[in-house]
MDAnalysis code that builds the backbone (N, CA, C; Angstrom):
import MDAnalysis as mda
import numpy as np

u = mda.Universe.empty(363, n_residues=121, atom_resindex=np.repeat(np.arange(121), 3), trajectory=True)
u.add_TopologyAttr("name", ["N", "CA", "C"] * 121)
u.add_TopologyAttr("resid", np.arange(1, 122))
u.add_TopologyAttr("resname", ["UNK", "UNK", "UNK", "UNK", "UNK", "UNK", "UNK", "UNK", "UNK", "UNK", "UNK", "UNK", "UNK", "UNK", "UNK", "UNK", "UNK", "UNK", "UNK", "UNK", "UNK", "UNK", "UNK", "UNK", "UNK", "UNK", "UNK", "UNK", "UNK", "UNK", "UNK", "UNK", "UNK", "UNK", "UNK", "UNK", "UNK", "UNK", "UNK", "UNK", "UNK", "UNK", "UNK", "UNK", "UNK", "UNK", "UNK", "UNK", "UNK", "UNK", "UNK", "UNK", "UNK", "UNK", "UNK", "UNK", "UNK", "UNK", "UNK", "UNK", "UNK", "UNK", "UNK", "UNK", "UNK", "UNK", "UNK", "UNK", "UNK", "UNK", "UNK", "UNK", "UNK", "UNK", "UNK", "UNK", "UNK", "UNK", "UNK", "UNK", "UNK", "UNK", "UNK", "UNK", "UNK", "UNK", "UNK", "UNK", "UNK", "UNK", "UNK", "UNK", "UNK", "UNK", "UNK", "UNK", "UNK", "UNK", "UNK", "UNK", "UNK", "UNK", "UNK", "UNK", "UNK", "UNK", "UNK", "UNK", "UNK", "UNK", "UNK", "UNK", "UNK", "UNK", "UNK", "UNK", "UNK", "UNK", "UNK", "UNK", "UNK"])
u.atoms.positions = np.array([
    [4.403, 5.141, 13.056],
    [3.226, 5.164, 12.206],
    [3.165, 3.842, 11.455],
    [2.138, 3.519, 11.411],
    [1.848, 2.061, 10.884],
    [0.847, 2.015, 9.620],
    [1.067, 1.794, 8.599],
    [0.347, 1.868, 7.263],
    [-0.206, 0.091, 7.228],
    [0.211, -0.566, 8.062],
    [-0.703, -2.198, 7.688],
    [-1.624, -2.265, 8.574],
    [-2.750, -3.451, 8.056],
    [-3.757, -4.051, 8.260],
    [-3.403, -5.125, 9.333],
    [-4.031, -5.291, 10.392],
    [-3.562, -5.704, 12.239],
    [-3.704, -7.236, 11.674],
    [-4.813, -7.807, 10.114],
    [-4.979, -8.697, 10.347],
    [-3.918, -9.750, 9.447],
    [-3.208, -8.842, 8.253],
    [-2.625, -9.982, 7.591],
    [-1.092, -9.060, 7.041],
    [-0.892, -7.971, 7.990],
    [0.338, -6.938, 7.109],
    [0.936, -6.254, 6.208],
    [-0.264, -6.793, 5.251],
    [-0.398, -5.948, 3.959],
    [-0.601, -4.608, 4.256],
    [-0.015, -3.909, 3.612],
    [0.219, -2.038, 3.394],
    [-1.496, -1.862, 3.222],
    [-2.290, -1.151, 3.744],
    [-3.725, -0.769, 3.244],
    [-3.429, 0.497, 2.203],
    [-4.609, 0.092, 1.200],
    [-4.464, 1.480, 0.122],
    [-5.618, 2.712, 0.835],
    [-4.936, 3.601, 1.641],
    [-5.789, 4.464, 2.687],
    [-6.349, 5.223, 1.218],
    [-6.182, 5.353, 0.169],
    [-7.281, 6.228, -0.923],
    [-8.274, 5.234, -1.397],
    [-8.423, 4.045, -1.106],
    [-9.693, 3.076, -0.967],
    [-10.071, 3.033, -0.389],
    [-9.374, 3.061, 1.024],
    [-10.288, 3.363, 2.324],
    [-11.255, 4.290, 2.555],
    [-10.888, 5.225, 2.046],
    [-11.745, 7.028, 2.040],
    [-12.356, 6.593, 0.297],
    [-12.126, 6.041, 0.142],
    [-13.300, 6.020, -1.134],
    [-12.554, 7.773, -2.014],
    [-11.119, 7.565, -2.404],
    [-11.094, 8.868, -2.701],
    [-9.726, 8.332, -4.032],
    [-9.160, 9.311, -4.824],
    [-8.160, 9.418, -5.528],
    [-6.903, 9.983, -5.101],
    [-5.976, 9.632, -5.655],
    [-4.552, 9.578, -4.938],
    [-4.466, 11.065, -5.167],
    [-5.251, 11.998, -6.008],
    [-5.145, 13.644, -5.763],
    [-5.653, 14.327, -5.325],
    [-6.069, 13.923, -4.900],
    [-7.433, 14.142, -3.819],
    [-6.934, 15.288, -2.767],
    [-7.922, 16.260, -2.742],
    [-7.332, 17.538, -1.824],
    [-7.922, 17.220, -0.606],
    [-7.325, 18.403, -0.139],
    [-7.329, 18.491, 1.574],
    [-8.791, 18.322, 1.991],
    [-9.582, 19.229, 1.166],
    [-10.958, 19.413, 1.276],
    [-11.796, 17.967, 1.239],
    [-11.361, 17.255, 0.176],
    [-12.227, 15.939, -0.274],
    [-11.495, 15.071, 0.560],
    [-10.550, 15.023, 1.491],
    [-9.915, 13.942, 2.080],
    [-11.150, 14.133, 3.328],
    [-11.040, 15.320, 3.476],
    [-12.012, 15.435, 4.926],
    [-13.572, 15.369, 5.026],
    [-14.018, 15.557, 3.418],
    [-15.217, 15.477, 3.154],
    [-15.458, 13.669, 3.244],
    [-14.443, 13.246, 2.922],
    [-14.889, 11.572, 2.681],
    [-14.551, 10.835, 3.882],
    [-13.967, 11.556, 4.663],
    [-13.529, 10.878, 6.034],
    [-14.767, 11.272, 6.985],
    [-15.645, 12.152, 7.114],
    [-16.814, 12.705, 7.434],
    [-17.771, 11.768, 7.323],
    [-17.701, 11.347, 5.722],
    [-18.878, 10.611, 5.318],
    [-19.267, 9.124, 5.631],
    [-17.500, 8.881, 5.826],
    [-17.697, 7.428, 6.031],
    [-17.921, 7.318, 7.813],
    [-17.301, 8.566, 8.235],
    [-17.116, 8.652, 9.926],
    [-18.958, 8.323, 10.340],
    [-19.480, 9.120, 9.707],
    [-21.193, 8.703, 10.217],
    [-21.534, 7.363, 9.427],
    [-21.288, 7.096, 8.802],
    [-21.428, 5.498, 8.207],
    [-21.098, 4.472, 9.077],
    [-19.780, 4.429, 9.831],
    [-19.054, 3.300, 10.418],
    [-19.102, 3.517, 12.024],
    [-19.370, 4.646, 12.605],
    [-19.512, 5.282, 13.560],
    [-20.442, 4.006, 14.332],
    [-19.826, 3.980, 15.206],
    [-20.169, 2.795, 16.366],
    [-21.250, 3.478, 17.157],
    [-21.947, 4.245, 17.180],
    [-23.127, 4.750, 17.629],
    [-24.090, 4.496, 16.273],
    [-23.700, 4.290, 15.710],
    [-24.841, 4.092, 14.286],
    [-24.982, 2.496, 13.710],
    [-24.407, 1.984, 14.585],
    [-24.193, 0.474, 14.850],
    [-25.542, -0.495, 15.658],
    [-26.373, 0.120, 16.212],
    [-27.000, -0.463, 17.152],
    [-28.432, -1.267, 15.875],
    [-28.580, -2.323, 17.454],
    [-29.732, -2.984, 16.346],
    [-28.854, -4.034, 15.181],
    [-27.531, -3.842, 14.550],
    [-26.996, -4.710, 14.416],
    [-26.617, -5.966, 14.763],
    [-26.349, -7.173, 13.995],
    [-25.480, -7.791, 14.742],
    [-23.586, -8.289, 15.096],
    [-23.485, -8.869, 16.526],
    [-22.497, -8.671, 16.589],
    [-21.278, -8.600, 15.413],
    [-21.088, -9.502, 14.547],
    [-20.395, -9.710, 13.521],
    [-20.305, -8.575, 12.721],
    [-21.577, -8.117, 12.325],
    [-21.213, -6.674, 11.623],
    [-20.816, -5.341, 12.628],
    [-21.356, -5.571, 13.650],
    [-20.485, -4.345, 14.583],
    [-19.442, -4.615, 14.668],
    [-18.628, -5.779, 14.729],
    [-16.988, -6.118, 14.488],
    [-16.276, -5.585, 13.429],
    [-16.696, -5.817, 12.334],
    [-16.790, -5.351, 11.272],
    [-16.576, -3.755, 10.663],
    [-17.972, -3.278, 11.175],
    [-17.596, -1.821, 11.062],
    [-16.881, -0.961, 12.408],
    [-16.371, -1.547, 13.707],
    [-15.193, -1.457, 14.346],
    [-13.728, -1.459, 13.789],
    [-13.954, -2.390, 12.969],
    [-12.436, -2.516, 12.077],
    [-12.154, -1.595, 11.116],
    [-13.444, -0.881, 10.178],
    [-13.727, -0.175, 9.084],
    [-13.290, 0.652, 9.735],
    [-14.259, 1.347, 10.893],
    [-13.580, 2.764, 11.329],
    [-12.278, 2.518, 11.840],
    [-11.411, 1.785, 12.370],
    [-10.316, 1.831, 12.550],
    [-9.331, 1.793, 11.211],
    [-9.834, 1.764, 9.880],
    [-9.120, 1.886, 8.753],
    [-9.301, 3.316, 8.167],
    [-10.491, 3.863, 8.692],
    [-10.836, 5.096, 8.204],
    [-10.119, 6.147, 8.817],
    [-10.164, 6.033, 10.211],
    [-9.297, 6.617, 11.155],
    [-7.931, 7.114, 10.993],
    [-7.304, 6.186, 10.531],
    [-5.751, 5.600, 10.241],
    [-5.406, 6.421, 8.843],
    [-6.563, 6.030, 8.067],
    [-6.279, 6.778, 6.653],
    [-6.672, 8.311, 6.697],
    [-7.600, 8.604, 7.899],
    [-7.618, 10.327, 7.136],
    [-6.406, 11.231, 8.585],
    [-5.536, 10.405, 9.283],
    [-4.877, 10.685, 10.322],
    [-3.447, 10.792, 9.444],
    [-3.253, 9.528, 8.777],
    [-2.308, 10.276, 7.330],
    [-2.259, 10.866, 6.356],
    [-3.623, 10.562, 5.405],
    [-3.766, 11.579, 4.380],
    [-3.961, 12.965, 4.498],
    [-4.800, 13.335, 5.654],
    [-4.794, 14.430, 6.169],
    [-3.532, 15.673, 6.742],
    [-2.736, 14.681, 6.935],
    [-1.124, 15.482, 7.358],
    [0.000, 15.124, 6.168],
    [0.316, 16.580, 5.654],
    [1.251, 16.669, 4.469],
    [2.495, 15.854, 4.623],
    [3.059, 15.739, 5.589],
    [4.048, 14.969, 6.129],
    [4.034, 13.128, 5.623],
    [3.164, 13.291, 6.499],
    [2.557, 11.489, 6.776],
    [2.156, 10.946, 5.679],
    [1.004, 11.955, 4.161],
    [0.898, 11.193, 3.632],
    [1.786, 11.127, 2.176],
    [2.867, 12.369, 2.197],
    [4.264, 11.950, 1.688],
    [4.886, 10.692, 1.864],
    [5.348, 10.725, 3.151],
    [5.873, 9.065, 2.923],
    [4.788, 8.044, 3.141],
    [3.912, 7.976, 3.242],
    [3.067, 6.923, 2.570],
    [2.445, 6.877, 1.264],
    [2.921, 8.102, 0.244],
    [3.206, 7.856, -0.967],
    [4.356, 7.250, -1.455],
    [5.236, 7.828, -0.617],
    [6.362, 7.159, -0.911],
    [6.448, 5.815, -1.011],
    [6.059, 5.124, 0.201],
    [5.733, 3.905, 0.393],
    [4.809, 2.986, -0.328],
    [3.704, 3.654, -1.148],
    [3.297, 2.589, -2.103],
    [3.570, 2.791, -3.534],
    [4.396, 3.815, -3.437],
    [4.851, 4.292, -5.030],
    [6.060, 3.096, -5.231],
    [6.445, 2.960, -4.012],
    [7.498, 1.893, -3.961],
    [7.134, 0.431, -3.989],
    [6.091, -0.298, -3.130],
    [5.298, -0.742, -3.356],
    [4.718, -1.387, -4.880],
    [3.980, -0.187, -5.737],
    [4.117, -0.234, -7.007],
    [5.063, -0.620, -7.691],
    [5.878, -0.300, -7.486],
    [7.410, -0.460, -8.688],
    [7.674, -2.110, -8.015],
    [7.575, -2.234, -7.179],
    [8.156, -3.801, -6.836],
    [7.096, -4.948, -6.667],
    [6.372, -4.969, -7.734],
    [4.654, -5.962, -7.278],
    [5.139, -7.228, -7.667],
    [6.298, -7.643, -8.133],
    [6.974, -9.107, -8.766],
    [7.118, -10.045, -6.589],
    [7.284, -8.720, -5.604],
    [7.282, -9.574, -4.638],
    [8.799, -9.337, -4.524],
    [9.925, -9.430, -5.179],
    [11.195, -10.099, -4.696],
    [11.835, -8.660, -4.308],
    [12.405, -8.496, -3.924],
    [13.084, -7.000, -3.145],
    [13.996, -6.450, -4.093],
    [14.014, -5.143, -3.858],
    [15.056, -4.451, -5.364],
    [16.688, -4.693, -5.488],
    [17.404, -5.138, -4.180],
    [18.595, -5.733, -3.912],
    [17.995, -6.866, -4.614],
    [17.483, -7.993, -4.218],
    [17.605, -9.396, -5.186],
    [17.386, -9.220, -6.582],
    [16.562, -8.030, -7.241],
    [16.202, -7.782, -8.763],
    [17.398, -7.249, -9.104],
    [18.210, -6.641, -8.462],
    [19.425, -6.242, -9.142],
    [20.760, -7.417, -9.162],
    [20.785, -8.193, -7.949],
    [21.345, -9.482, -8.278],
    [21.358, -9.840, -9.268],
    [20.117, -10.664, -9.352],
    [19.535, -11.434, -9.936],
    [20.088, -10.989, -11.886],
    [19.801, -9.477, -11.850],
    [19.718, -9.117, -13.356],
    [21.918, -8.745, -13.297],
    [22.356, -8.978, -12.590],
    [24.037, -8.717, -12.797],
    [24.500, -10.410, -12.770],
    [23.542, -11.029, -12.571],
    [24.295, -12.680, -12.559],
    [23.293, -13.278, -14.111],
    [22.184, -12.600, -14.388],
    [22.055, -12.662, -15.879],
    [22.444, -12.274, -16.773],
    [23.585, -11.049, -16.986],
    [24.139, -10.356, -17.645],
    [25.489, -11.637, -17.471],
    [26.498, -11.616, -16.200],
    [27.639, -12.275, -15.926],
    [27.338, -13.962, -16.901],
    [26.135, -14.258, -16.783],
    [25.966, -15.931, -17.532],
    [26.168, -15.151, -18.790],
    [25.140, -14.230, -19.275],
    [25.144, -13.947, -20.961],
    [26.560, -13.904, -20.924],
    [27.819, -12.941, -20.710],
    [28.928, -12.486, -20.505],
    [29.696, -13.729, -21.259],
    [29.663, -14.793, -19.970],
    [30.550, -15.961, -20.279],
    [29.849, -16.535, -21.378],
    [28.737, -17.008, -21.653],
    [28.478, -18.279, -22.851],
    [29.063, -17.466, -24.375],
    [28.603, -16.245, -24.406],
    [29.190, -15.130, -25.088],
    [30.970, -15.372, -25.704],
    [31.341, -15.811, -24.186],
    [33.109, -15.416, -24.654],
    [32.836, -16.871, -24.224],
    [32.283, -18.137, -24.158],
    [32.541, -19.276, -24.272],
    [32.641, -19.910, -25.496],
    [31.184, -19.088, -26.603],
    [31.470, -19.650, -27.688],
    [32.404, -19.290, -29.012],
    [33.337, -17.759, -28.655],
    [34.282, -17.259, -28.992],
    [35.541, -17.728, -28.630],
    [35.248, -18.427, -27.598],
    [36.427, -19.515, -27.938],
    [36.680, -20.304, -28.324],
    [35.142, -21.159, -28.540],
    [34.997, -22.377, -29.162],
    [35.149, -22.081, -30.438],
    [35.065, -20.689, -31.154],
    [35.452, -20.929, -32.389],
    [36.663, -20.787, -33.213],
    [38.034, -20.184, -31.656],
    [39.083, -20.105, -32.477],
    [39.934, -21.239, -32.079],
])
């Protein structure tokens, strides 16, 4: 199962996609996946041009994707999981390097600490 976007790998937020809220019930997941399904629906495309039929080709393939997980209790567990996690880490750097990072800032405080306790006896 794949939660990114084909064009740049970013995680998609599938409750923007459906135009919906992250509590969003079973009922309103399917009501908004409906709505957008006749919206983006490549039969409702014609008379367009090419660029926007590309376009809403891609849409429904985001819409698709999002009510194929939100829709299954399973699937869209761990893709809560996955941007709840997501969330907690928006600095970018991975939670192994934030924990480094904060035990080699503690280890510097540590020493200058007992550096200048020595300097004073």
């Amino acid at each position: 199962m794949s939660f990114h976007n084909s064009n740049n790998y970013q995680i998609l937020n599938y409750y923007k996609v459906l135009e919906i809220s992250k509590n969003a019930t079973q009922e309103e997941i399917k009501t908004a996946y409906k709505r957008l399904a006749l919206e983006y629906h490549p039969d409702k495309q014609s008379g367009k041009l090419d660029a926007e039929k590309k376009a809403s080709e891609e849409k429904m393939k985001q819409i698709n994707a999002a009510y194929e997980t939100l829709s299954d209790p399973e699937k869209r567990k761990e893709y809560d999981s996955l941007i709840d996690s997501r969330e907690r880490n928006k600095s970018g750097i991975p939670t192994p390097i934030k924990v480094l990072l904060a035990i080699g800032a503690v280890t510097l405080l540590i020493y200058l600490v007992s550096s200048e306790e020595n300097e004073k006896k």
